[in-house]
BABA-517392 format. One line per 5 residues: number of its first residue (from 1); their letters; for each residue x, y, z of C-alpha. Coordinates in steps of 0.05 Angstrom, whole numbers, plus 5000, padded with zeros to 4 digits. Example, Ala and Ser with C-alpha at 12.3 -4.5 7.8 and 13.67 -1.06 7.14 Angstrom:
2
1 = AS = 5246,4910,5156 ~ 5273,4979,5143
% end
This chain:
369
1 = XXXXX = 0182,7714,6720 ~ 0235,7747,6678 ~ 0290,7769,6724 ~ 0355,7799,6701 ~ 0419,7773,6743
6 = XXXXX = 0465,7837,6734 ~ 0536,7817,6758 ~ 0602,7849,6766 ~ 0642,7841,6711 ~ 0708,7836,6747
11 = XXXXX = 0697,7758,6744 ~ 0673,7717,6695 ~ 0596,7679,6716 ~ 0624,7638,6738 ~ 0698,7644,6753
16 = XXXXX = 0755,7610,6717 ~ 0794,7619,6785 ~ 0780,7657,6849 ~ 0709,7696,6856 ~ 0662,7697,6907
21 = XXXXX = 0604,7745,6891 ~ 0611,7715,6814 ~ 0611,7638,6833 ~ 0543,7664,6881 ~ 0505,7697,6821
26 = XXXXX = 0518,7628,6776 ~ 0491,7583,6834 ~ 0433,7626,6833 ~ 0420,7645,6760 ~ 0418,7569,6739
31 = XXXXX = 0381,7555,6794 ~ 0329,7605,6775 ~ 0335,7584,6705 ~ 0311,7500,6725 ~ 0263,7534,6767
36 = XXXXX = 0225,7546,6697 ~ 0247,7632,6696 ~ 0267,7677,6644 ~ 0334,7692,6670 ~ 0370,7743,6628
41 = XXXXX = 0456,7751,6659 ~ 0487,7810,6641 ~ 0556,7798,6654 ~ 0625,7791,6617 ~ 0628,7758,6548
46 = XXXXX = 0667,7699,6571 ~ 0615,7679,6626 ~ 0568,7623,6618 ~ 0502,7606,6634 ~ 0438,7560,6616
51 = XXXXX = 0391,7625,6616 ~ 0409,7685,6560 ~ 0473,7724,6568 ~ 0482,7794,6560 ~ 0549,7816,6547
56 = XXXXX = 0577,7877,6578 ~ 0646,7871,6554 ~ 0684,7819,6523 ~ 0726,7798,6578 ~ 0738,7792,6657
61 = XXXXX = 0767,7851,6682 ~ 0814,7818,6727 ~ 0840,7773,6673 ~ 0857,7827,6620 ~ 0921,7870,6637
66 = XXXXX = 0902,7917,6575 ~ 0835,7956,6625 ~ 0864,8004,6682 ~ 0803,8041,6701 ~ 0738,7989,6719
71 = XXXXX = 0687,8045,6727 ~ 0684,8047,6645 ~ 0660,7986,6638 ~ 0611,7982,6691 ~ 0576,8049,6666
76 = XXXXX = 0570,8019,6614 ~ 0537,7957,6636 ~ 0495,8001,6678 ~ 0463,8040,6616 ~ 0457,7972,6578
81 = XXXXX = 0411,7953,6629 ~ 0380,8014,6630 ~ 0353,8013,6559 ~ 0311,7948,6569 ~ 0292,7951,6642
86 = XXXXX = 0224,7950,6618 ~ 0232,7883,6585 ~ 0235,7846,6654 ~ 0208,7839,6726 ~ 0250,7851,6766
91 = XXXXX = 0323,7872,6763 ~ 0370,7836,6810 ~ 0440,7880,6820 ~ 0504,7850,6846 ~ 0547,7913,6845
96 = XXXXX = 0540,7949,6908 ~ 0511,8021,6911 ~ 0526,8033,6839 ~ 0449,8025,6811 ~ 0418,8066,6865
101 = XXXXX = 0415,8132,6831 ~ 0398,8106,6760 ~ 0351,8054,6776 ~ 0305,8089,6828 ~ 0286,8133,6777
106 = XXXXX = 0249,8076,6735 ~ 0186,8038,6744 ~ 0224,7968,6737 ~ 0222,7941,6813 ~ 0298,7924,6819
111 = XXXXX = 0340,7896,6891 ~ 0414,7892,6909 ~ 0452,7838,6943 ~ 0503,7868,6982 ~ 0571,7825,6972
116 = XXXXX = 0622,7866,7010 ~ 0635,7895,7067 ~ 0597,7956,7089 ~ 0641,7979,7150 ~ 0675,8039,7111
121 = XXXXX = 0661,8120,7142 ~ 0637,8136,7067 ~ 0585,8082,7058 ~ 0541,8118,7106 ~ 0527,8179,7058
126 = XXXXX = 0509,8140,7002 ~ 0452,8099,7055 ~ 0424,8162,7073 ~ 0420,8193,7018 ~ 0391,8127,6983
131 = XXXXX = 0358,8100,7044 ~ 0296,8074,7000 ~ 0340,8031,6956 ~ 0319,7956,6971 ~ 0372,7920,6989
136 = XXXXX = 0392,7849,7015 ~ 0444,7816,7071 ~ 0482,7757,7059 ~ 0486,7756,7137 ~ 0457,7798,7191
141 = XXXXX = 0520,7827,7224 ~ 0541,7853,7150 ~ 0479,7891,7169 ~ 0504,7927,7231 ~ 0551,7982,7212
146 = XXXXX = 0488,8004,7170 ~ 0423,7996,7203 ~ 0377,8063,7162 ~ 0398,8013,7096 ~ 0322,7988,7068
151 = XXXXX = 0334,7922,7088 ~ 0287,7871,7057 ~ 0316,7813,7081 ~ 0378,7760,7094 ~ 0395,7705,7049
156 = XXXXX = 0462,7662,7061 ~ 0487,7638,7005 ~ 0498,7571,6984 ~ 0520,7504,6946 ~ 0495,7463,6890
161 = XXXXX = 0471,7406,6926 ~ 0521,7355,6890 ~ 0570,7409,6883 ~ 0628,7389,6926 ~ 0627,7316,6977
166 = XXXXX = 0684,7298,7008 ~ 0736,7264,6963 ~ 0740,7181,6985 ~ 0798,7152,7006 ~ 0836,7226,7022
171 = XXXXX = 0872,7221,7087 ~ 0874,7292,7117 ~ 0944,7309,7128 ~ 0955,7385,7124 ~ 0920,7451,7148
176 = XXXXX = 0883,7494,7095 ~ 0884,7565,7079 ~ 0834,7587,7021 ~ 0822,7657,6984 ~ 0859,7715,6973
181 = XXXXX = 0921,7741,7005 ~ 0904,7812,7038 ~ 0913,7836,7112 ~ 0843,7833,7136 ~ 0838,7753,7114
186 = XXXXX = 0908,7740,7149 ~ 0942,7684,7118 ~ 1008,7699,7161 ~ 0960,7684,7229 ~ 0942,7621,7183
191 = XXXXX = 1029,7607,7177 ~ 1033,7620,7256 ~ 0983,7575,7268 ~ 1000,7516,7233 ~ 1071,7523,7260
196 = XXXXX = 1049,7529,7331 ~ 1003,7459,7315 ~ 1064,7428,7289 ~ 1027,7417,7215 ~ 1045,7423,7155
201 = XXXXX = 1001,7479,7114 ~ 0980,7495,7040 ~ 0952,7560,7022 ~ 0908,7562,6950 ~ 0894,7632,6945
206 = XXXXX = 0907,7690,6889 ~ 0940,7756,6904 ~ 0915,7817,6874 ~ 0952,7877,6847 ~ 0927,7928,6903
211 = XXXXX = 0954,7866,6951 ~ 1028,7857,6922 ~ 1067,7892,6959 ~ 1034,7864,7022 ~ 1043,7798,6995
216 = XXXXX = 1113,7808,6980 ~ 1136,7841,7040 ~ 1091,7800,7101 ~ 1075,7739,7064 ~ 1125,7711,7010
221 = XXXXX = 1180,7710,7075 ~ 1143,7667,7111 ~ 1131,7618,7049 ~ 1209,7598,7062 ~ 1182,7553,7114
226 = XXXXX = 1186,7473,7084 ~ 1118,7472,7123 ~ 1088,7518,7085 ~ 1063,7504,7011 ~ 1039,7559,6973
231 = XXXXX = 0993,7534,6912 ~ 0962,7601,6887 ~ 0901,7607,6855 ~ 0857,7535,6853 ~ 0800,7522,6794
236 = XXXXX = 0732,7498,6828 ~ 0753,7424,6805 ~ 0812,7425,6848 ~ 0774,7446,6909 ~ 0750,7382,6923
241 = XXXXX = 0812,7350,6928 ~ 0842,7401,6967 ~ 0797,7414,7020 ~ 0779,7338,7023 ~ 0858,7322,7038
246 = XXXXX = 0856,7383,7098 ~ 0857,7364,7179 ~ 0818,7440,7187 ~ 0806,7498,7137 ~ 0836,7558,7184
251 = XXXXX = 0794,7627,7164 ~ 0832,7673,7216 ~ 0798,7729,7190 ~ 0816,7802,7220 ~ 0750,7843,7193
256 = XXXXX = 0681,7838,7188 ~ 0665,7786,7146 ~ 0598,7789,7112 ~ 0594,7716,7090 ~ 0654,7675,7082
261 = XXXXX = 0635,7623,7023 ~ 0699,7583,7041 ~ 0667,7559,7109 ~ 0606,7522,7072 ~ 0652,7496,7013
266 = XXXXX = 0697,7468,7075 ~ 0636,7439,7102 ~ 0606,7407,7043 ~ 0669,7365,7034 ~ 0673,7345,7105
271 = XXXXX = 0731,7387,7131 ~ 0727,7421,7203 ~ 0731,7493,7206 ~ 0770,7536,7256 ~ 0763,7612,7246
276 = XXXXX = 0759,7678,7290 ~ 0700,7698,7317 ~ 0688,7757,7274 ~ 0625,7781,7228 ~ 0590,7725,7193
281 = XXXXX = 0622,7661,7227 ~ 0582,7654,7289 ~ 0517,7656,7243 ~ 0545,7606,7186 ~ 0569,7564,7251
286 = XXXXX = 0507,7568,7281 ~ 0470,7537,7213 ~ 0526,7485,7207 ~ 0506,7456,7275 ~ 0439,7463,7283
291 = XXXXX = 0413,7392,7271 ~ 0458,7335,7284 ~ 0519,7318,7331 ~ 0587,7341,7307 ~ 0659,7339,7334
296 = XXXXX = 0669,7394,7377 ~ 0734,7428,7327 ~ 0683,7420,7272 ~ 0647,7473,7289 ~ 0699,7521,7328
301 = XXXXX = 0693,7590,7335 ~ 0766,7610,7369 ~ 0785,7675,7392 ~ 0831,7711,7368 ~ 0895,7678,7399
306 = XXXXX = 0932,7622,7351 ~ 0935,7579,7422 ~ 0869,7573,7422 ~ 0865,7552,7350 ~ 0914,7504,7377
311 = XXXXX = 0869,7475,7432 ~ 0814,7465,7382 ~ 0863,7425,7331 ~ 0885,7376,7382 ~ 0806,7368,7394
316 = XXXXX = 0797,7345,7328 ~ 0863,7301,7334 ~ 0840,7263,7398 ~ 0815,7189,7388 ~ 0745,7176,7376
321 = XXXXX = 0693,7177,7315 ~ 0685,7238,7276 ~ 0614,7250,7257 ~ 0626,7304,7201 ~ 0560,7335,7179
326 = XXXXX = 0552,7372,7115 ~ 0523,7437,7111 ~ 0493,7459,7043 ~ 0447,7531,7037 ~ 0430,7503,6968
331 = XXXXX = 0424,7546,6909 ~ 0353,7520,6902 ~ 0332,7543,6953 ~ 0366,7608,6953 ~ 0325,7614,6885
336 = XXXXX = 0263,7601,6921 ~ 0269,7655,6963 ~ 0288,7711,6918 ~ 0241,7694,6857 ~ 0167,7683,6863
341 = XXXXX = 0160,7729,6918 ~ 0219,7786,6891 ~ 0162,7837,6873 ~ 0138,7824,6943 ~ 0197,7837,6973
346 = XXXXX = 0206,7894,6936 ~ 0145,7939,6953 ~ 0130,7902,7022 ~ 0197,7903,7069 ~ 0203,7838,7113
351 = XXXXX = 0247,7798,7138 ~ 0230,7735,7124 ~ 0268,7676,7114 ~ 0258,7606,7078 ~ 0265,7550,7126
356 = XXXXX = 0282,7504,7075 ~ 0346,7540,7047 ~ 0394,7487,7094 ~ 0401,7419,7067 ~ 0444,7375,7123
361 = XXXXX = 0469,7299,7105 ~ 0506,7265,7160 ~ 0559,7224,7141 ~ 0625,7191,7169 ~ 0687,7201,7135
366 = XXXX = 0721,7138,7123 ~ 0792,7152,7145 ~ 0757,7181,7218 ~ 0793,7147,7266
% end
């Protein structure tokens, strides 16, 4: 097939630093690409990929200090696209609601993976309005504050199979907080927590400019804690190490959250996750455990109450084996799912989901005591 992968160009594909929806679109464009397709990427200059890139503009957005209004650029991506829609498939958005009104006007079947969250008063007008724009969930709640959305189906997203293992010979010593710094992902929950638990915490996560002045005035006083490390942004090298050398990843999230990629990274290098049940987490718990026998903190879904965090750290802290299982929704088989049948999808509504998209290796960690 010849598919074009059109992503936002906020990131570069993928990421020098922090970027969900970018890192996603890489996993699945190469994947597409060894799959034997004509994958065209329409991104920023400075992305990379095994298929052919299409730059948009020269840069990340985030990256360059110089661009103030990101609409520009995107239009312009948007027309780009535009002019040789005929030259492909199917057209595979990753920017929200903002090909609806262009690209239902042309003959090129085209979809949308909805990265975000889709809980805001104003979303609703664009859904009815486009209501026959396919679209797909990366989770089924993400699907609930908007069920008249043309759902075609749900696709978690995943790793690289080899992508991240857990690091040998790391013994887990900390709590870990991974991300971004903004009030619905609560990192100061995260600082309670860890004090309450009596361990030490490091938090790798970048702070935007829209989230400064939160940062500054909730987060950077708590940071005068010795307990409390803040690393900032991490490269996808250093995750390895840094979840690897964690006791618990702690995702006290206070919103809806459509995904969470964190949790499966966490996962794949053998590091328990505690996190509030909210949004996506009871479904990406739910895949984590559903073959195999795990420690009980492993798997935790707390409420919202740092004591019960607590409960579920001294869990994983009691004697005993811990049989750490790795969860992977690999990128192959995310590509398996959205290629050969995209067209499908496109003009027949399902949905349908491919069985084989979780990969699970048991393993024991050799510092499990």
């Amino acid at each position: 097939m010849r598919i074009a992968q059109i992503a936002p160009l906020h990131e570069a594909v993928p990421p020098k630093l922090y970027g969900g929806t970018e890192r996603v679109v890489s996993y699945l464009t190469e994947a597409l690409v060894e799959q034997g397709h004509d994958v065209t990427l329409f991104a920023s200059g400075d992305s990379h990929t095994s298929g052919r890139l299409e730059a948009a503009w020269p840069r990340a957005l985030r990256l360059d200090p110089s661009i103030r209004d990101w609409v520009a650029p995107h239009q312009l991506l948007l027309d780009k696209v535009r002019r040789v829609a005929h030259e492909f498939d199917v057209l595979h958005f990753h920017l929200d609601y903002l090909p609806f009104a262009l690209f239902s006007q042309l003959d090129t079947p085209f979809v949308t993976t909805l990265h975000g969250r889709l809980d805001l008063m104003e979303l609703r007008a664009i859904f009815d309005h486009f209501s026959h724009a396919p679209v797909i969930s990366i989770s089924d709640s993400q699907r609930q504050p908007l069920p008249q959305a043309n759902w075609l189906s749900t696709i978690y997203h995943g790793l690289p199979e080899n992508l991240l293992t857990p690091k040998p010979n790391t013994k887990p010593e900390y709590l870990a907080f991974l991300g971004r710094i903004c009030p619905e992902k609560r990192a100061d929950l995260a600082i309670r927590i860890a004090a309450e638990a009596g361990l030490p915490l490091k938090i790798a996560a970048k702070v935007d400019n829209v989230d400064r002045e939160y940062f500054e005035k909730q987060i950077e006083p708590l940071l005068k804690s010795t307990d409390v490390e803040f690393i900032g942004e991490i490269t996808e090298s250093q995750k390895q190490g840094f979840l690897s050398g964690a006791k618990a990843l702690l995702f006290p999230i206070d919103w809806s959250e459509p995904f969470g990629l964190v949790m499966i990274e966490s996962m794949a290098c053998g590091t328990p996750v505690i996190a509030f049940n909210r949004g996506s987490v009871p479904e990406v718990r739910g895949r984590a455990g559903r073959r195999g026998r795990a420690a009980t903190a492993k798997r935790t879904v707390a409420r919202r109450n740092p004591r019960t965090v607590r409960a579920a750290l001294h869990v994983e802290d009691d004697g005993g084996e811990l049989h750490r299982q790795l969860h992977r929704t690999a990128g192959q088989g995310k590509a398996l799912d959205l290629a050969p049948g995209c067209s499908t999808l496109i003009r027949e509504p399902s949905r349908r989901r491919f069985k084989g998209s979780v990969v699970i290796r048991p393993f024991w960690r050799a510092d499990a005591k």
